[in-house]
C-alpha positions in Angstrom: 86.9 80.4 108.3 84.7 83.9 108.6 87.6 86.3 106.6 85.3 89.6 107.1 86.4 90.2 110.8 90.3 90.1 109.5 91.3 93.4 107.9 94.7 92.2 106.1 94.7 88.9 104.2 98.4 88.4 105.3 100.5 85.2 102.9 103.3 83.8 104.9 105.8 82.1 102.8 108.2 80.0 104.2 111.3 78.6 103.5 114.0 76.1 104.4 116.7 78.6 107.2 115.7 75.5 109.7 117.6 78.1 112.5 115.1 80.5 112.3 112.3 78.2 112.0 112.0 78.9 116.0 112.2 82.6 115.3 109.1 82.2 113.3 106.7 80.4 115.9 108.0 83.2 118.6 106.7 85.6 116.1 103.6 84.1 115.2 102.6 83.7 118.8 103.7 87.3 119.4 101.2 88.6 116.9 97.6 87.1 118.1 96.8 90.2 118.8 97.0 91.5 115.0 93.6 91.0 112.6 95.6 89.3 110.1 94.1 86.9 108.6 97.7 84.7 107.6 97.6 81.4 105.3 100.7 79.8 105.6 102.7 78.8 102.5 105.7 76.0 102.7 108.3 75.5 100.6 109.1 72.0 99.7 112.3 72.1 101.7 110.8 73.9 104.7 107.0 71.4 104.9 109.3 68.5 104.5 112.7 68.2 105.5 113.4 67.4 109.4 116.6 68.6 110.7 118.3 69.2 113.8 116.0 72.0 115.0 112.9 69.8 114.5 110.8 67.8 112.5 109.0 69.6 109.6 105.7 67.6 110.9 105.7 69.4 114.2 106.7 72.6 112.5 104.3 72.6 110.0 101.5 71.6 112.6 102.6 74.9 115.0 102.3 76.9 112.1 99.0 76.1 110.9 97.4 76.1 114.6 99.3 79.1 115.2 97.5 80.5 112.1 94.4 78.9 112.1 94.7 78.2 108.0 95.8 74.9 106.2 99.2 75.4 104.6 99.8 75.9 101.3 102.2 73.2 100.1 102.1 72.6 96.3 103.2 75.1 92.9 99.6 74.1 91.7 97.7 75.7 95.2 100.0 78.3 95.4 98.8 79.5 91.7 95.6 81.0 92.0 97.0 83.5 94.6 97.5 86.2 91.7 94.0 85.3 89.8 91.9 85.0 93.2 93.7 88.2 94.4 94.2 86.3 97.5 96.5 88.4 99.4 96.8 91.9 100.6 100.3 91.6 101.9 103.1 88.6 101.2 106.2 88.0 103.2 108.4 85.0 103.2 109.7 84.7 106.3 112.5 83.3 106.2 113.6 83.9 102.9 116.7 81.5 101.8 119.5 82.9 99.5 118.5 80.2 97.2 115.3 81.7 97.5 116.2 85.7 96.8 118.6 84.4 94.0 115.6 82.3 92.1 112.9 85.4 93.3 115.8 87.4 91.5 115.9 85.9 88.4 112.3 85.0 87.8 112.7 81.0 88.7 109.0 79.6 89.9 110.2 75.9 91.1 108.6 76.5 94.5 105.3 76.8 96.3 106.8 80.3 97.7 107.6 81.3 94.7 104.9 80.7 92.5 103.2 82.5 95.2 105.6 85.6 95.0 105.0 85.8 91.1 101.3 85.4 91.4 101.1 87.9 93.9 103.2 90.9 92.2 101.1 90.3 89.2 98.4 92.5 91.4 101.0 95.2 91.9 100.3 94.6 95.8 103.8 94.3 98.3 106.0 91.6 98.5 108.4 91.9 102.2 111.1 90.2 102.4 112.3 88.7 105.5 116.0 87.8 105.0 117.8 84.8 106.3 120.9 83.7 104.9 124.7 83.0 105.7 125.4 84.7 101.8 123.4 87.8 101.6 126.7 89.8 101.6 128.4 87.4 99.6 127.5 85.9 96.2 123.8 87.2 96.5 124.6 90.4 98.0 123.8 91.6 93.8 120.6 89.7 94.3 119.4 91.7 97.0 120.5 94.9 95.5 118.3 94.3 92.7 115.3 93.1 94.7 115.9 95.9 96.7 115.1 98.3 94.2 112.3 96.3 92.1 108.6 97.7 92.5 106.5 96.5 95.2 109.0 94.3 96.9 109.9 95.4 100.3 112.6 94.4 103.1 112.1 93.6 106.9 115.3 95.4 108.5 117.9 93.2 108.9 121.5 93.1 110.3 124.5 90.9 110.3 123.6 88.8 112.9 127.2 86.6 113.6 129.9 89.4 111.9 133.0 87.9 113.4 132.4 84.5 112.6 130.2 84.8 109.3 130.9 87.5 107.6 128.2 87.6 105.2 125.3 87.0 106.7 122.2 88.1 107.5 119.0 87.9 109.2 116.1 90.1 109.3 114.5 91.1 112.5 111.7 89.7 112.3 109.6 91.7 115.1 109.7 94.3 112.8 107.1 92.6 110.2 104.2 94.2 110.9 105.6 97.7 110.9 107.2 96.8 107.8 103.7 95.7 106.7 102.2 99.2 107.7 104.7 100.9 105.8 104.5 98.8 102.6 101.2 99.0 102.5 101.4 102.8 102.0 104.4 102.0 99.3 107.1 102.8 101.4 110.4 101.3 102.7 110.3 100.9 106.5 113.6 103.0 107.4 116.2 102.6 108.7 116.8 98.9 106.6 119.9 98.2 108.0 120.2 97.4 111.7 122.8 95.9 114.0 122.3 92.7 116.7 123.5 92.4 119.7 
């Protein structure tokens, strides 16, 4: 593929909130018309676990058409991200509390996260696209603390189900590419938190 007519070499890592999995092929067909240049990166759990919102061959097959790239599936492809300076700009979208908590504490057991740690190594953003039913719960000090680390950024998010589970949250994910502008220019798309409907 000719990268010189892309101007943002965008990662996409993706993780296992199957529910949102749908979310994530809406958006990726929603932003054709962007000149991002986005390689797709799968967690284990998320390039190879069906589950009732679809099997993780037919997901994995959207996403790459959708992108145009061959995923990134393994710790040992996902490592030369940081010395090849691969990336401008990487989200993981969605990103699992398992995910956050592991990002967190500087835990590299998955293609998405090796990713994440080779990437910061060239000081360039990190988004974070929230998805998880504990984000105000147990990892709620997680977030915090990722929320305050250098070069790590959040899509705007909201508790998406408050009456009937209480601590979660899921990040609108429309708001990626402004929260990509924003980053980009080291800053915090504002405001973070926002409500659903």
């Amino acid at each position: 593929m000719d990268n010189s007519k892309y101007t943002l070499n965008l990662g996409l890592g993706i993780t296992g909130s199957f529910c949102t999995h749908p979310k994530l092929i809406k958006f990726l067909s929603d932003i054709k018309t962007y000149d991002y240049n986005i390689i797709p990166i799968f967690s284990q759990n998320a390039g190879n676990t069906d589950s009732r919102f679809g099997s993780s061959s037919t997901f994995t097959k959207e996403v790459e058409e959708l992108t145009g790239n061959k995923g990134i599936y393994t710790i040992t492809d996902a490592e030369p991200i940081g010395p090849e300076k691969m990336l401008d700009v990487l989200v993981i979208a969605p990103c699992t509390g398992n995910t956050l908590a592991k990002l967190c504490n500087g835990i590299t057991d998955t293609s998405v996260l090796m990713a994440a740690k080779a990437h910061l190594r060239n000081e360039r953003p990190l988004i974070i696209s929230i998805s998880t039913n504990d984000a105000m719960g147990i990892n709620f000090k997680n977030l915090g603390t990722l929320y305050n680390m250098k070069n790590i950024y959040f899509v705007p998010f909201g508790q998406d189900n408050y009456n009937k589970k209480h601590n979660s949250l899921i990040s609108h994910m429309e708001l990626i590419p402004d929260t990509i502008k924003e980053a980009l220019e080291g800053r915090q798309i504002q405001p973070v938190l926002r409500g659903y409907e």
